[in-house]
C-alpha positions as CSV (number, residue, x, y, z in Angstrom):
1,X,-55.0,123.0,-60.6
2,X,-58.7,123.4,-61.9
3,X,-61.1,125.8,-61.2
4,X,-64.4,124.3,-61.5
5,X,-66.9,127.5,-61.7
6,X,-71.0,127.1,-60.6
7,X,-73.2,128.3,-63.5
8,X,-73.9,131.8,-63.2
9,X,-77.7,132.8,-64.0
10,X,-81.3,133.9,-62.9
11,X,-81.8,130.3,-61.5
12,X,-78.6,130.2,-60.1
13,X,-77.3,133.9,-58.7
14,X,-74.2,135.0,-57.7
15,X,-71.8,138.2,-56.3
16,X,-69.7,140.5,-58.5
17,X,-66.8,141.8,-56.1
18,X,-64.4,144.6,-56.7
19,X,-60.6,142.4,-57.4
20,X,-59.3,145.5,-55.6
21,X,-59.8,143.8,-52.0
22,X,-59.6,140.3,-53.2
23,X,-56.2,141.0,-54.1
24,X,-55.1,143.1,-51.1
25,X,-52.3,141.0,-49.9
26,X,-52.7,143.1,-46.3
27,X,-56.3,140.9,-45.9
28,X,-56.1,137.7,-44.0
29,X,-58.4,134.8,-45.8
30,X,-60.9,135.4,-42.6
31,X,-61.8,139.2,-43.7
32,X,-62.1,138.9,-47.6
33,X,-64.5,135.9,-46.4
34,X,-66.6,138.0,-44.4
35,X,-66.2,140.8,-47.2
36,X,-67.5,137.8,-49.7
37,X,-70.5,137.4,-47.2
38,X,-71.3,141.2,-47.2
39,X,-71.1,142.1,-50.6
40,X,-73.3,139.3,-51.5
41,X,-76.0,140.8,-49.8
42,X,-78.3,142.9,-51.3
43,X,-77.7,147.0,-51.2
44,X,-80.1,148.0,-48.5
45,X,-79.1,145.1,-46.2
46,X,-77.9,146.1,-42.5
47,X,-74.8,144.6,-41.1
48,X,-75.2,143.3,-38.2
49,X,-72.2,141.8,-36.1
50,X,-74.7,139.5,-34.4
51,X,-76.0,138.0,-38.1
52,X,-72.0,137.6,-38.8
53,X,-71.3,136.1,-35.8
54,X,-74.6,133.5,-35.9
55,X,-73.4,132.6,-39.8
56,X,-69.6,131.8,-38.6
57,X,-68.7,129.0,-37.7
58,X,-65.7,130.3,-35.9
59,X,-67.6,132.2,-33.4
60,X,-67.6,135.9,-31.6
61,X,-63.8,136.2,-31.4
62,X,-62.5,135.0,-35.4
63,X,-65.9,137.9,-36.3
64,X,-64.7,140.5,-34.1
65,X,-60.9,140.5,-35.3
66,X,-62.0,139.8,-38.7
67,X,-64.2,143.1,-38.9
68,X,-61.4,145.0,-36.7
69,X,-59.1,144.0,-39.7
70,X,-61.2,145.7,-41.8
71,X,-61.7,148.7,-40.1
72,X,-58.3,149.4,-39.7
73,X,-58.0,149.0,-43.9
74,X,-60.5,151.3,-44.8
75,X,-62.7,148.5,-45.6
76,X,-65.6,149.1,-43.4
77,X,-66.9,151.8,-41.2
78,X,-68.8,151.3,-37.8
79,X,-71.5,154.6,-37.3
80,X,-72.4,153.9,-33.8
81,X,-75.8,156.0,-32.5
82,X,-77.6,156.6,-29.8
83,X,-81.1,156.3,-28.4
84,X,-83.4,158.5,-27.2
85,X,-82.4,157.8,-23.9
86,X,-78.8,158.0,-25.0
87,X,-77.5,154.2,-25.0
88,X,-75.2,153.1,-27.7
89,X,-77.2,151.4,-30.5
90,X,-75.0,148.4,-32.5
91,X,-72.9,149.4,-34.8
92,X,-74.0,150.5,-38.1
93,X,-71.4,149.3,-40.5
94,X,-70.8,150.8,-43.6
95,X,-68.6,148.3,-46.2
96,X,-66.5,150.1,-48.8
97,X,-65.1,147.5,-51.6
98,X,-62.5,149.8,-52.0
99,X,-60.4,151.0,-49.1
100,X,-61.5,155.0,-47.7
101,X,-59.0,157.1,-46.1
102,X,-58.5,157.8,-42.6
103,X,-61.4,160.7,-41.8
104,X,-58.7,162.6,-40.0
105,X,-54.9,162.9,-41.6
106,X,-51.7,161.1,-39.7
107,X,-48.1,161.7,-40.5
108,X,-48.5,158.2,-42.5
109,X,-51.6,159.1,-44.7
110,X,-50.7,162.6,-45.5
111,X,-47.4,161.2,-47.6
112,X,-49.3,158.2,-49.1
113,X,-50.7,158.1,-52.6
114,X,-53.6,157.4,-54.1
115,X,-51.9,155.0,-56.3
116,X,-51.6,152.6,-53.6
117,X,-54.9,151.5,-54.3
118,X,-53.4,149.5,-57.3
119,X,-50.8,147.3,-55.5
């Protein structure tokens, strides 16, 4: 097999990603393609699941598992916040190209190292 690469310049940009998620064998083909999407927007872009969901062509549920997938890896962050009146505002994702630990230690985490990274 061939792989038959676009030219890569000012006229004709393109997205460095991190091979760290690429190669995770634990992502299914539908989050590293949302992760692809992400990362090739520009730094001070906001996620929005609304804007995922209206660029999929698999629709509301295929987004919401994809980005649950990555939640659960580390790979993404949802800040939710509040109004003045104190309604929920859409999430606020953060997208990490390389996978965060769990915020609050479990029996699994605590024995894992850091070296799983490099699998």
């Amino acid at each position: 097999m061939r792989i038959i690469k676009a030219q890569k310049d000012a006229e004709h940009p393109y997205a460095m990603v991190s091979k760290v998620w690429v190669n995770d064998r634990e992502l299914s083909w539908k989050a590293k393609g949302i992760m692809v999407y992400l990362i090739s927007k520009p730094d001070t872009w906001k996620t929005r699941r609304l804007d995922l969901i209206r660029n999929s062509p698999e629709g509301r549920w295929a987004v919401d598992s994809g980005l649950h997938e990555l939640e659960e890896k580390g790979y993404l962050v949802c800040r939710k916040g509040r109004d003045k009146k104190g309604r929920l505002l859409p999430c606020d994702y953060d997208i990490y190209e390389i996978p965060i630990q769990c915020r609050f230690p479990t029996v699994e985490n605590l024995h894992s190292s850091k070296n799983e990274i490099s699998k």
